[in-house]
N, C-alpha and C positions, 0 to 999 in steps of 0.2 A: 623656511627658517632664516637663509638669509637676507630674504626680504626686509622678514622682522628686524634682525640684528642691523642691517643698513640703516632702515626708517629709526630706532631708537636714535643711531649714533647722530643721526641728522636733527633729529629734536634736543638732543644733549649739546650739538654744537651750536644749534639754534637760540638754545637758551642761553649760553654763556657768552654768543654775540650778543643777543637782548639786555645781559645783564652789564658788560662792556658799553656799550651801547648808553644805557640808562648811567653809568656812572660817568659818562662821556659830559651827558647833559647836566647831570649834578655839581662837575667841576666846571663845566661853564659857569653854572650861574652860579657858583660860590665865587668864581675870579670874577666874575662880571660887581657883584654886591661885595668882593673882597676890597677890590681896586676903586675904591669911591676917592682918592686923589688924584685919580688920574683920569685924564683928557678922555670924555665920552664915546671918542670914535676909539680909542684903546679896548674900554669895558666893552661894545658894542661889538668889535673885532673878537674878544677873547668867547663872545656869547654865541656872536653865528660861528667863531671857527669852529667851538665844541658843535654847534648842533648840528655842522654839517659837515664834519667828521662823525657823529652819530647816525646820519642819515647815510650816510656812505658806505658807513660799515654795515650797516642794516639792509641793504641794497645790496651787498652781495651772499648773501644767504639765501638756499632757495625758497625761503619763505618772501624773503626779497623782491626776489625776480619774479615770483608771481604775482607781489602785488604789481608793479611796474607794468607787466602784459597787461594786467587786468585794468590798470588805469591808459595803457595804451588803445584797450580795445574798447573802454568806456570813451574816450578823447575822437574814435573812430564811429563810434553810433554815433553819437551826438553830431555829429557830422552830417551824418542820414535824416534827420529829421530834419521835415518841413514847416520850417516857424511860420506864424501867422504873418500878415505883412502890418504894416503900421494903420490901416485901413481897420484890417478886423480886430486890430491888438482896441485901437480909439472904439470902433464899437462896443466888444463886450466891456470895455472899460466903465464906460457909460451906462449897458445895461444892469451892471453891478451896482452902480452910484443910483439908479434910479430904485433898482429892490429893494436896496436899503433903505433908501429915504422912504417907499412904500412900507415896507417894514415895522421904520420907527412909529412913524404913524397910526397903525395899525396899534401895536405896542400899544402907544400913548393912548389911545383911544380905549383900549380895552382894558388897561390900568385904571381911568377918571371913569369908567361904568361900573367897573367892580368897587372903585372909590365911593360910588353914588351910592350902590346897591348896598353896601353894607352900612356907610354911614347915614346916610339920610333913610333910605327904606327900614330897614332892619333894626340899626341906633339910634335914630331918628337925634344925632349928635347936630344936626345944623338947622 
């Protein structure tokens, strides 16, 4: 039970940082579209400081903090993986470029026989 009562209270504070959070960004960009006489690096300053006072405040919520592991632990595979080298990136580049032009081909070909087949065979339109 007091699992549950914990976990509610953390979704309840979760949502009113979200909701904080979201009017964070809404006064940005009303100061940013408010302030149209004023010098662009102004409006631009008023725009990232809301949304990075929005991302801050959102950043410490456990909802937060999990996303942040979880873009730390995606930042860390991606690490792990072994890219192709420029070598085999240029081949399949090419064997792509080649299907497709076989492809089209293909396509067009089988387009101008069904073009045949029904106008000229069948319509006898030419």
């Amino acid at each position: 039970m007091s699992e549950q009562k914990n976990l509610s209270n953390e979704v309840v504070e979760s949502n009113w940082v979200v909701g904080v959070a979201i009017l964070l960004v809404l006064g940005a960009l009303v100061g940013y579209y408010g302030l149209v006489n004023e010098s662009l690096a102004i409006r631009l300053g008023v725009l990232l400081g809301g949304i990075a006072l929005a991302i801050g405040l959102l950043a410490i919520t456990s909802s937060g903090k999990k996303f942040i592991a979880y873009a730390k632990d995606s930042i860390n595979e991606t690490k792990k993986v072994v890219w192709p080298t420029r070598k085999e990136s240029t081949q399949m580049t090419l064997i792509v470029f080649a299907f497709v032009a076989v492809m089209a081909i293909f396509l067009w070909s089988a387009d101008k026989i069904i073009e045949w087949i029904i106008f000229s065979v069948l319509l006898g339109w030419k």
